[in-house]
Biotite code that builds the C-alpha atoms (Angstrom):
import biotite.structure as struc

atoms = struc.array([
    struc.Atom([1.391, 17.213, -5.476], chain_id="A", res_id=1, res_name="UNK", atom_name="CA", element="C"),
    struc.Atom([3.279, 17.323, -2.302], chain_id="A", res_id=2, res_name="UNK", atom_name="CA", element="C"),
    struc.Atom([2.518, 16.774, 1.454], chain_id="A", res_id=3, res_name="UNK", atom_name="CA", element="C"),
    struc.Atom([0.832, 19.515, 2.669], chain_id="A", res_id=4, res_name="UNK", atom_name="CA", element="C"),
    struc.Atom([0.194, 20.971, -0.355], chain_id="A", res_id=5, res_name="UNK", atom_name="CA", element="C"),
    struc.Atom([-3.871, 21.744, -1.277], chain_id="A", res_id=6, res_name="UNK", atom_name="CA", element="C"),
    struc.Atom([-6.276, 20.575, -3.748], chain_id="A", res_id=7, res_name="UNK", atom_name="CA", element="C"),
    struc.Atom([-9.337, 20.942, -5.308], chain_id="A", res_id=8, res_name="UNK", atom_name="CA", element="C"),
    struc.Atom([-10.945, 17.967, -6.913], chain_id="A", res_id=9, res_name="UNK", atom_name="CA", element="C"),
    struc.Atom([-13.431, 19.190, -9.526], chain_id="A", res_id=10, res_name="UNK", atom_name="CA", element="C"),
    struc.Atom([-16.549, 18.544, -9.903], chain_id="A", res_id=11, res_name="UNK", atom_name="CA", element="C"),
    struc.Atom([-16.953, 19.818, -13.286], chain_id="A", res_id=12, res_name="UNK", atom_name="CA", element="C"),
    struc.Atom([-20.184, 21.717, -12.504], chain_id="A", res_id=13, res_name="UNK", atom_name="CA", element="C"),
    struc.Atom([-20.228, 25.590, -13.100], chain_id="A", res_id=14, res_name="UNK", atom_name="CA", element="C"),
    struc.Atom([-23.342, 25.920, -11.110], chain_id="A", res_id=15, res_name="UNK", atom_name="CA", element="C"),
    struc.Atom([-25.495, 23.256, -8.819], chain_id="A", res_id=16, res_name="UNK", atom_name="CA", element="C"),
    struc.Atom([-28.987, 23.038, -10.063], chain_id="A", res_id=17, res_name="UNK", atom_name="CA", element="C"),
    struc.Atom([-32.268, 22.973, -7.312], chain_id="A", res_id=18, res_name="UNK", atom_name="CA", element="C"),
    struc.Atom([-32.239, 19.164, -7.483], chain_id="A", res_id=19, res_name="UNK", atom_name="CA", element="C"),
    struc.Atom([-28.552, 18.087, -7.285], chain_id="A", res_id=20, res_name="UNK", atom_name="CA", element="C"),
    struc.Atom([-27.577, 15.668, -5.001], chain_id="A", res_id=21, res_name="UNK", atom_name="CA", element="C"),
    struc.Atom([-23.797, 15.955, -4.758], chain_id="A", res_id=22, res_name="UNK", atom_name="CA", element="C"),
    struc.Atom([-21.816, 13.092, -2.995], chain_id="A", res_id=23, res_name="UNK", atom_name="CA", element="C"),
    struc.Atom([-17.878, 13.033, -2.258], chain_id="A", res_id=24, res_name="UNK", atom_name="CA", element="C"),
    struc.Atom([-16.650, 9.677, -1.137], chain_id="A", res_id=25, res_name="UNK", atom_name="CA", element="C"),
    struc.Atom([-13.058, 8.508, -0.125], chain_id="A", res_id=26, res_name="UNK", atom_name="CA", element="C"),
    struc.Atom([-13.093, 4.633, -1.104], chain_id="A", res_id=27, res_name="UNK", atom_name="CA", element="C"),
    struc.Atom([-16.502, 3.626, 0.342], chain_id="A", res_id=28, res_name="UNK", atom_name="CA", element="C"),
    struc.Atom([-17.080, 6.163, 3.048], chain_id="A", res_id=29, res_name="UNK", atom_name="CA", element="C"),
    struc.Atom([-19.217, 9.191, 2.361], chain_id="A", res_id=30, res_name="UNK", atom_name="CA", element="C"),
    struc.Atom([-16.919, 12.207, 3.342], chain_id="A", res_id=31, res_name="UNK", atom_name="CA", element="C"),
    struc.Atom([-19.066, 15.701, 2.243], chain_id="A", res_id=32, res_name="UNK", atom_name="CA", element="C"),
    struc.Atom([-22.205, 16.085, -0.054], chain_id="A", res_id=33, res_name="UNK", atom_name="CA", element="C"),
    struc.Atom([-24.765, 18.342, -1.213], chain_id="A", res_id=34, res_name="UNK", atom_name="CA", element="C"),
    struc.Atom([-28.241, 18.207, -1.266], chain_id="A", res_id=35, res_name="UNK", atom_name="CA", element="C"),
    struc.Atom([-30.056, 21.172, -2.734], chain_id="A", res_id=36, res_name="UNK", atom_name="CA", element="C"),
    struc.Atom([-33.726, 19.472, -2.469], chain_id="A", res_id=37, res_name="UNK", atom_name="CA", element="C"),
    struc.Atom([-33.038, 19.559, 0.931], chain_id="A", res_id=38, res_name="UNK", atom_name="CA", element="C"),
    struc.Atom([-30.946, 22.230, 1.293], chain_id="A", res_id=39, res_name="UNK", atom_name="CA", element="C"),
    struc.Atom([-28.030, 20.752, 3.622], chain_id="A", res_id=40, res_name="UNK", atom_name="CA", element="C"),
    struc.Atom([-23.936, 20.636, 2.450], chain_id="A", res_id=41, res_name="UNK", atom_name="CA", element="C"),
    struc.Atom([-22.154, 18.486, 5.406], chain_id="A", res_id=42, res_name="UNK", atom_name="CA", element="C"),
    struc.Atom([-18.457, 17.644, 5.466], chain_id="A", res_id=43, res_name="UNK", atom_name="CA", element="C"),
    struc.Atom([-17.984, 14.270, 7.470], chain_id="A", res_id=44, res_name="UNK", atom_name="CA", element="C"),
    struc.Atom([-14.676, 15.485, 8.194], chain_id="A", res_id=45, res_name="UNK", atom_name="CA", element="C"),
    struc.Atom([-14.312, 13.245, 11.662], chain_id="A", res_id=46, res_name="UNK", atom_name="CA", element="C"),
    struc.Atom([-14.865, 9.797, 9.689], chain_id="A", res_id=47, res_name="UNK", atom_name="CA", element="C"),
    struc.Atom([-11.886, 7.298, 9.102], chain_id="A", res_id=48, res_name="UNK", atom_name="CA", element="C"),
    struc.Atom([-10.075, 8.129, 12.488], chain_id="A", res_id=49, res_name="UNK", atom_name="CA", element="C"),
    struc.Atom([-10.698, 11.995, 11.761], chain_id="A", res_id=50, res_name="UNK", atom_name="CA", element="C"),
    struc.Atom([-7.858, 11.846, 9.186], chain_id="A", res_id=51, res_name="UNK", atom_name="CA", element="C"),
    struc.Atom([-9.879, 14.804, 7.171], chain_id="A", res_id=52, res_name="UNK", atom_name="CA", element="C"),
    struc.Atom([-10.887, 16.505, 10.269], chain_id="A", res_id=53, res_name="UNK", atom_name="CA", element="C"),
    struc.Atom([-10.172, 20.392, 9.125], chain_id="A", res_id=54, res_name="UNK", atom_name="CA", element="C"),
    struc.Atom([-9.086, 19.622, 5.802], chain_id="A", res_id=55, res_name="UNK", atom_name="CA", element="C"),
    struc.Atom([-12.036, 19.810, 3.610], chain_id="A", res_id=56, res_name="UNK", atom_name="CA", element="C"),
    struc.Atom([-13.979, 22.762, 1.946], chain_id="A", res_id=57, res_name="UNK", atom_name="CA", element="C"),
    struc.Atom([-16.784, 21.848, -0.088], chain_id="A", res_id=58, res_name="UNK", atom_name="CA", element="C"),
    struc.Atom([-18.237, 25.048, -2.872], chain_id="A", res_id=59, res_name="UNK", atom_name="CA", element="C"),
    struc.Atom([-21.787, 25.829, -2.129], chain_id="A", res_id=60, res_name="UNK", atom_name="CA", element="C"),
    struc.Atom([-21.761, 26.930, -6.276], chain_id="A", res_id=61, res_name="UNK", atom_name="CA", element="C"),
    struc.Atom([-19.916, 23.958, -8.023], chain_id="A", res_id=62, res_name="UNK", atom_name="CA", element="C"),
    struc.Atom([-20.126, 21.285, -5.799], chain_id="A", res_id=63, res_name="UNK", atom_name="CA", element="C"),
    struc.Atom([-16.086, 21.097, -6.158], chain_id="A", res_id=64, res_name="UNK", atom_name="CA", element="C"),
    struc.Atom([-13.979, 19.673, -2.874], chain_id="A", res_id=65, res_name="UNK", atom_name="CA", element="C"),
    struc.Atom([-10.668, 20.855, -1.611], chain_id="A", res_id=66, res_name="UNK", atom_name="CA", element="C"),
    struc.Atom([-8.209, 19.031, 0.773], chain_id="A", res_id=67, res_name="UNK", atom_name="CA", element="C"),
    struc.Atom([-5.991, 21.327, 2.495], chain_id="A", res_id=68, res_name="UNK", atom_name="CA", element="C"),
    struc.Atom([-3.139, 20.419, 4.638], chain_id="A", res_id=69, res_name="UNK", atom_name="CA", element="C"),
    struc.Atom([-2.870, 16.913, 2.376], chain_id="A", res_id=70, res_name="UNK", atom_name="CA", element="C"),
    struc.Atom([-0.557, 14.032, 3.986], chain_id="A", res_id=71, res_name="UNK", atom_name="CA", element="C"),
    struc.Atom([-0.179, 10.739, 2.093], chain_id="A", res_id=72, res_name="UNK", atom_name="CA", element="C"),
    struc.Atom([-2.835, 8.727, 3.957], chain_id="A", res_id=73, res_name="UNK", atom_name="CA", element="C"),
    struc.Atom([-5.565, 11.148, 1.987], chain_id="A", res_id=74, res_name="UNK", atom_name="CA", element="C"),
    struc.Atom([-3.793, 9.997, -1.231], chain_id="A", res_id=75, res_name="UNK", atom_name="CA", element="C"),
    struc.Atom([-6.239, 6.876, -3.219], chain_id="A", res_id=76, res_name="UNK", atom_name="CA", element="C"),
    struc.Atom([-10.055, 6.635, -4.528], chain_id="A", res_id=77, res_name="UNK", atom_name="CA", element="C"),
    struc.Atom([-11.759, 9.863, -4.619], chain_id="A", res_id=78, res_name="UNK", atom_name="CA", element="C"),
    struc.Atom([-15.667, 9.135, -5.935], chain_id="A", res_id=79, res_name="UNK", atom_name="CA", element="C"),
    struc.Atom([-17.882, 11.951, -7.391], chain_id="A", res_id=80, res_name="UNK", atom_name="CA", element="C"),
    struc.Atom([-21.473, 10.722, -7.644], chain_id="A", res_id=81, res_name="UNK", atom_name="CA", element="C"),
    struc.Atom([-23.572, 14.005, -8.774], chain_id="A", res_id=82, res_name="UNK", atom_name="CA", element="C"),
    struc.Atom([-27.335, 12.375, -9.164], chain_id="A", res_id=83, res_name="UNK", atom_name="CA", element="C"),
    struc.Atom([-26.865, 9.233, -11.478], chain_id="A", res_id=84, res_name="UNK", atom_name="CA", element="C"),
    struc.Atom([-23.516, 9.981, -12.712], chain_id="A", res_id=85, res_name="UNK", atom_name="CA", element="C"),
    struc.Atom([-20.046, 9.043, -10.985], chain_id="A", res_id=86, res_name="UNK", atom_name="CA", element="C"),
    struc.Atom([-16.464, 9.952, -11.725], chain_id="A", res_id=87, res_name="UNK", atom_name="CA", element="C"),
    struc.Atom([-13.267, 8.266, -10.401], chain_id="A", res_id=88, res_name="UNK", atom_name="CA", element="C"),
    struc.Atom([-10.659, 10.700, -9.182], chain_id="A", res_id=89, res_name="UNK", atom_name="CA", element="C"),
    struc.Atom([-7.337, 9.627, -8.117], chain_id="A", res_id=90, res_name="UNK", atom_name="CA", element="C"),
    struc.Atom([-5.305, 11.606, -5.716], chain_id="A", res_id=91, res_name="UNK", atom_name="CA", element="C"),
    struc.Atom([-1.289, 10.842, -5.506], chain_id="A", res_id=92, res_name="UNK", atom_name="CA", element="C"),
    struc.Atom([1.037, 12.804, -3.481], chain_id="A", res_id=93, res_name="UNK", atom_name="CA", element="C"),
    struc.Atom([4.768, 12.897, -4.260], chain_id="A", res_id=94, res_name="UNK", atom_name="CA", element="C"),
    struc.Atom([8.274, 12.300, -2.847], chain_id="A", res_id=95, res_name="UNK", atom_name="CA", element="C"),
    struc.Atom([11.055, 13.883, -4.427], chain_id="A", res_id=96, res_name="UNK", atom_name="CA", element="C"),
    struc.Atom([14.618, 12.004, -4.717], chain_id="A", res_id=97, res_name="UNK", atom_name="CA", element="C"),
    struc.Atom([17.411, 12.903, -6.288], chain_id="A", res_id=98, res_name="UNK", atom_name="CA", element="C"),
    struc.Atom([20.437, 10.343, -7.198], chain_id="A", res_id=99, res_name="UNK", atom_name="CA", element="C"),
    struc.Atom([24.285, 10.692, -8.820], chain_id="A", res_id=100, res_name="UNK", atom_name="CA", element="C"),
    struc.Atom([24.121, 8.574, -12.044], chain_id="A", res_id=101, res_name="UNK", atom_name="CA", element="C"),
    struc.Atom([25.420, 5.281, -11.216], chain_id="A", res_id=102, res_name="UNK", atom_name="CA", element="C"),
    struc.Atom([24.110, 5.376, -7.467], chain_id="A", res_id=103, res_name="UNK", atom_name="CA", element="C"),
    struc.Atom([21.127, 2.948, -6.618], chain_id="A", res_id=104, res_name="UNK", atom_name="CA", element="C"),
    struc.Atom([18.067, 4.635, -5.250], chain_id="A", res_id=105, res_name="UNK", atom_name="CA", element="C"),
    struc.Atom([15.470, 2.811, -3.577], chain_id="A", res_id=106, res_name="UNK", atom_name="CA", element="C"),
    struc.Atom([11.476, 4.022, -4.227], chain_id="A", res_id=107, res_name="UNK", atom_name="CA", element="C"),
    struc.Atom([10.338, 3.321, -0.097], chain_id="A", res_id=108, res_name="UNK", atom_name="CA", element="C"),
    struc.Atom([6.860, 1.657, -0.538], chain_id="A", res_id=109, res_name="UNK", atom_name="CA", element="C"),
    struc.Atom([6.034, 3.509, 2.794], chain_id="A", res_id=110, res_name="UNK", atom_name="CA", element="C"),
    struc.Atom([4.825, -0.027, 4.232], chain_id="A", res_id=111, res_name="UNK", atom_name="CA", element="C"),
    struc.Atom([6.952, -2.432, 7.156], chain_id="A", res_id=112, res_name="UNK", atom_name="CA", element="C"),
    struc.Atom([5.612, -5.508, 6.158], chain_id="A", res_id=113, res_name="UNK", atom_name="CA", element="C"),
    struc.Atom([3.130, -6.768, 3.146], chain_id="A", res_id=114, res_name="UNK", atom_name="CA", element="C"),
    struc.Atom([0.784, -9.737, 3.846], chain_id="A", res_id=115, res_name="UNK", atom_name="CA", element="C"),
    struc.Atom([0.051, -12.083, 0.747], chain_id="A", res_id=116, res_name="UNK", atom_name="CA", element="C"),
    struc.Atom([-3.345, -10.823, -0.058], chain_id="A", res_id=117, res_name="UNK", atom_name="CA", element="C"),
    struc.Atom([-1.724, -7.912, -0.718], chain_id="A", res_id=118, res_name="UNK", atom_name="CA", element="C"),
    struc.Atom([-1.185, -6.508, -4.452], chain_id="A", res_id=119, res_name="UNK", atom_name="CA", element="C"),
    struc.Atom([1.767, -4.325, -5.212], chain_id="A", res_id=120, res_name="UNK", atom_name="CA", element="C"),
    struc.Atom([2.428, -2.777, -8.654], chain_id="A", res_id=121, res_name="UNK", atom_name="CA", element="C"),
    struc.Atom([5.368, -0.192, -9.626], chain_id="A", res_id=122, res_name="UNK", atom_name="CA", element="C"),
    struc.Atom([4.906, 1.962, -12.721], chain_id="A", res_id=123, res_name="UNK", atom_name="CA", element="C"),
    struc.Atom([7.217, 4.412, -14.549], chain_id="A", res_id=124, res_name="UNK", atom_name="CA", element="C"),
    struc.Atom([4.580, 7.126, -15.542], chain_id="A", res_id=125, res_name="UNK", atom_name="CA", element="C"),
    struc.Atom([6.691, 8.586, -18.068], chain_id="A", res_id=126, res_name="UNK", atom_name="CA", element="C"),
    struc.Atom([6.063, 5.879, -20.099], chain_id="A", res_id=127, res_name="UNK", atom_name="CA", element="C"),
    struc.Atom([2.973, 4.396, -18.439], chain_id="A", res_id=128, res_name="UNK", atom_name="CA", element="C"),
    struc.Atom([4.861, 0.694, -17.967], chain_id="A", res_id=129, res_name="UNK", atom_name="CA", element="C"),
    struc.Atom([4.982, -1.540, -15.226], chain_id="A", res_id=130, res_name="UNK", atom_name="CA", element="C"),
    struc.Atom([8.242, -2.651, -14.285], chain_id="A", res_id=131, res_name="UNK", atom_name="CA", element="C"),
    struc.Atom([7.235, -4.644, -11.049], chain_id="A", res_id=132, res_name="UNK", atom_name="CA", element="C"),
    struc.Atom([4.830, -6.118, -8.831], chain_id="A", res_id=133, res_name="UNK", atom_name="CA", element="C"),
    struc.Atom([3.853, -8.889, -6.499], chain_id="A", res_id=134, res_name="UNK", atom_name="CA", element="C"),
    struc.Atom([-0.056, -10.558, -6.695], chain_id="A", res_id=135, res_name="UNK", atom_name="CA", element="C"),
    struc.Atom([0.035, -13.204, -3.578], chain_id="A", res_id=136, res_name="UNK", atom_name="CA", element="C"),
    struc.Atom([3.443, -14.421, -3.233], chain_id="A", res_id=137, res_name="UNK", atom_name="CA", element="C"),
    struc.Atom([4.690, -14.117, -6.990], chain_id="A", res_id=138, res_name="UNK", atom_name="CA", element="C"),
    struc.Atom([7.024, -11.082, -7.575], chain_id="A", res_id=139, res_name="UNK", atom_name="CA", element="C"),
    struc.Atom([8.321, -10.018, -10.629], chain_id="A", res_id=140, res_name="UNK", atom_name="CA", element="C"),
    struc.Atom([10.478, -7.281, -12.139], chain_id="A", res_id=141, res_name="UNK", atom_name="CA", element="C"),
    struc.Atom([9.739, -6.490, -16.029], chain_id="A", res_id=142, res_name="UNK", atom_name="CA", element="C"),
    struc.Atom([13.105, -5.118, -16.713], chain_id="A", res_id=143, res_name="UNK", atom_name="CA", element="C"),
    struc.Atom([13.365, -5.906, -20.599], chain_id="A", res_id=144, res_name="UNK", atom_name="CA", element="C"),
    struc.Atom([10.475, -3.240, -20.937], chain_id="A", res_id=145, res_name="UNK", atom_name="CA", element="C"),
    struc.Atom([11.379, 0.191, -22.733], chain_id="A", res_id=146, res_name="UNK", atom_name="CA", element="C"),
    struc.Atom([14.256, -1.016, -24.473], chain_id="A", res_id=147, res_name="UNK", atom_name="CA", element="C"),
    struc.Atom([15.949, -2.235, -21.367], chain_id="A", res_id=148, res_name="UNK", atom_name="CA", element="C"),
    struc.Atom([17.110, 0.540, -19.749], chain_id="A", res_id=149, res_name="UNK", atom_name="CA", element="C"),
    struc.Atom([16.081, -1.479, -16.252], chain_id="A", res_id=150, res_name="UNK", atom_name="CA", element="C"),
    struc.Atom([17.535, -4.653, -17.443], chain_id="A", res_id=151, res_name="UNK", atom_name="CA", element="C"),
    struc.Atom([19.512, -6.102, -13.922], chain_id="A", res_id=152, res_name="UNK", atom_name="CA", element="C"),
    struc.Atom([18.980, -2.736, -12.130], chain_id="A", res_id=153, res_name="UNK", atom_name="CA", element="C"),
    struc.Atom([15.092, -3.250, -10.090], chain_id="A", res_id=154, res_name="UNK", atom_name="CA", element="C"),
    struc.Atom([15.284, -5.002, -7.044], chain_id="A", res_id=155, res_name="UNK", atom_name="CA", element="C"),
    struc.Atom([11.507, -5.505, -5.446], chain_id="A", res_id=156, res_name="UNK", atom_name="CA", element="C"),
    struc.Atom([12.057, -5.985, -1.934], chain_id="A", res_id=157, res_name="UNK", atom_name="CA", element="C"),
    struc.Atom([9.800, -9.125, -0.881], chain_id="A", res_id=158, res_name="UNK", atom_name="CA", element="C"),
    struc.Atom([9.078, -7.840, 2.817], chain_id="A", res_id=159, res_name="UNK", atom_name="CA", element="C"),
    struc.Atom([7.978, -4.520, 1.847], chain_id="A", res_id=160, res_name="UNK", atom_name="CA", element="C"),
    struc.Atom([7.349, -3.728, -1.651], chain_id="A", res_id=161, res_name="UNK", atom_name="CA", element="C"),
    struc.Atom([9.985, -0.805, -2.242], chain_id="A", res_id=162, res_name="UNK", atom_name="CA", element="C"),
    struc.Atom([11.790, -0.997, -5.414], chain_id="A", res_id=163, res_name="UNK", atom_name="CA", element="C"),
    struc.Atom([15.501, -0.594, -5.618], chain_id="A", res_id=164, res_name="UNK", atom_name="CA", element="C"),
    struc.Atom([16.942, 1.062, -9.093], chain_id="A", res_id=165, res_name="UNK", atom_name="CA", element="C"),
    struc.Atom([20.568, 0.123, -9.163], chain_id="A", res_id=166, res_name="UNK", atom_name="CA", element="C"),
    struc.Atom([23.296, 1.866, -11.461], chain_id="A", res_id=167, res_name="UNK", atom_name="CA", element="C"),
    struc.Atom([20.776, 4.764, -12.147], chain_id="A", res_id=168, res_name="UNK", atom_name="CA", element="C"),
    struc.Atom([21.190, 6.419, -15.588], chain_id="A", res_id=169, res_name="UNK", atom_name="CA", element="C"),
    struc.Atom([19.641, 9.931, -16.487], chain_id="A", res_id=170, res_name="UNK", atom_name="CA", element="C"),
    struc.Atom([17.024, 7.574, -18.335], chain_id="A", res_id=171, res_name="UNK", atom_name="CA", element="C"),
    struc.Atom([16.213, 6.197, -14.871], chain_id="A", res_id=172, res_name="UNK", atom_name="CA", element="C"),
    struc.Atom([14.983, 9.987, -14.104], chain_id="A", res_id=173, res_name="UNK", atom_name="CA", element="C"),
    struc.Atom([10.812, 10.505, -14.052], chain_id="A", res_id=174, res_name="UNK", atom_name="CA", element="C"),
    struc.Atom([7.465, 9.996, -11.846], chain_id="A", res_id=175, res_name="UNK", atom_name="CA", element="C"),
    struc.Atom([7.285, 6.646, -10.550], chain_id="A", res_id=176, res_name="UNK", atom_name="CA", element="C"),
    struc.Atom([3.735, 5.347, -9.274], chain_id="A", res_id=177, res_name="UNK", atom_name="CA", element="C"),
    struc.Atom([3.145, 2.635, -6.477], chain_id="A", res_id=178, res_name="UNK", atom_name="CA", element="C"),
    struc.Atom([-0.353, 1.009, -6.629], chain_id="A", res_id=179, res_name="UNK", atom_name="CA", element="C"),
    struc.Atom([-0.997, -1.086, -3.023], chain_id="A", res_id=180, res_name="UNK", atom_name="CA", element="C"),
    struc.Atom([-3.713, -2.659, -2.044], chain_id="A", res_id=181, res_name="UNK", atom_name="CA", element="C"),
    struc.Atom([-6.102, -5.954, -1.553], chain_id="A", res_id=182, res_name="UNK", atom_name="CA", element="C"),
    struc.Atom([-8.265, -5.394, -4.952], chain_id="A", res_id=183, res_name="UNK", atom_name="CA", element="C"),
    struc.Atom([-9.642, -2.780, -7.232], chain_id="A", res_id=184, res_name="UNK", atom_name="CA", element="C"),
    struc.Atom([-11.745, -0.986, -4.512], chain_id="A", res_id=185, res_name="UNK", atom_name="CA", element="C"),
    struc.Atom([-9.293, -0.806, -1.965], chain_id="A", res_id=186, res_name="UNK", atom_name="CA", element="C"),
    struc.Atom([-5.492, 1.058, -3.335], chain_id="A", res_id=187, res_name="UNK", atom_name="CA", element="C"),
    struc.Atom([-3.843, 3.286, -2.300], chain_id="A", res_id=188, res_name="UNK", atom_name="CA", element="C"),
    struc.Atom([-1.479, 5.022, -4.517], chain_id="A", res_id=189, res_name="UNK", atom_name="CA", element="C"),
    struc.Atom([2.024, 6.638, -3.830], chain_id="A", res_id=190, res_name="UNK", atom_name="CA", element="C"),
    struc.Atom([4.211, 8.689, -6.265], chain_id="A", res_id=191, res_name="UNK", atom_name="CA", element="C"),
    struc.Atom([7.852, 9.499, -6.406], chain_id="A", res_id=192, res_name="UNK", atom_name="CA", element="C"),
    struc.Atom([9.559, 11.891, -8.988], chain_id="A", res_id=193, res_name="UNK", atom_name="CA", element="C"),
    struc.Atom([13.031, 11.002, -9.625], chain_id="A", res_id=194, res_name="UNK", atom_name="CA", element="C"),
    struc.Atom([16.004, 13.235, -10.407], chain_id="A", res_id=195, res_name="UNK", atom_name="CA", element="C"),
    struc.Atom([19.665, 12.105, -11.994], chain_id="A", res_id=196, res_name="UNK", atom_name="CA", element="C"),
    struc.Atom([22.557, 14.201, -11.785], chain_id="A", res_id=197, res_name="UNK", atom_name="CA", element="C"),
    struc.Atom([25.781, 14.057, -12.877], chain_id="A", res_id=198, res_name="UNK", atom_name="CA", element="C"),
    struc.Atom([28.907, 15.587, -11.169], chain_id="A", res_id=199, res_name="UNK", atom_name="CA", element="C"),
])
């Protein structure tokens, strides 16, 4: 999904029953819910710095949310707690590069400067492989993975965490996903889909 595209996070109800109790949270901060027992659906659109202030629309039958308008700092940990059950959802928005074969392209983390608490990990979602990441101040590139086709081409920048790809080959081409963050509970994710042309 794109910047300013829309979407709906499911709930995977058809219909909310008299006694749901529907809760949509963005990492720990309660951002809409519905509570049929006492009849009441709220956005808490103004929360966070009012980053989802006119952007959400919660359905009065499913219990489903949709983000309009999305920009990357809605992208991370969407949590679904419907009575005593919770779901995980993640939400990623995309850049889109494109890079002549041979070219280096470099996969802009979005941050200026990482502290060392901070955890960075780079995967190549075609294959579901990590090929770099930094956990305090150890860095490293895992480019013997998928029968080397990153071996001497990733280049983890130590300052910010974006990831050059150097000598791209059409095998280079894909969805690339960068996990940030201080632990489990606190990521945010950012994707990239890259293209490789040849003249």
């Amino acid at each position: 999904m794109k910047e300013g595209d829309s979407v709906t996070l499911n709930s995977g109800l058809t219909e909310i029953r008299n006694n749901d109790w529907i809760q949509w949270m963005f990492t720990h901060t309660l951002i809409a819910e519905i509570n049929k027992r006492a009849d009441s659906m709220t956005v808490y659109d103004d929360v966070l710095d009012g980053r989802f202030r006119d952007r959400l629309k919660l359905d009065n039958q499913t219990g489903s949310l949709t983000i309009t308008n999305t920009t990357t700092e809605l992208a991370g940990q969407y949590y679904l707690h419907i009575n005593h059950m919770s779901k995980l959802v993640f939400l990623a928005l995309y850049d889109e590069i494109s890079v002549k074969e041979g070219n280096s392209v470099t996969l802009n983390s979005g941050c200026t400067e990482i502290m060392d608490e901070h955890q960075i990990l780079w995967i190549y979602m075609n294959e579901i492989t990590s090929i770099a990441e930094k956990q305090g101040k150890s860095m490293k590139v895992y480019d013997d993975v998928l029968d080397g086709r990153f071996r001497d081409r990733l280049k983890l920048d130590k300052q910010t965490g974006s990831l050059t790809i150097t000598n791209t080959t059409t095998g280079h081409a894909g969805r690339y996903l960068l996990l940030t963050g201080r632990g489990p509970r606190d990521q945010s994710l950012k994707a990239v889909r890259v293209s490789v042309y040849s003249e």
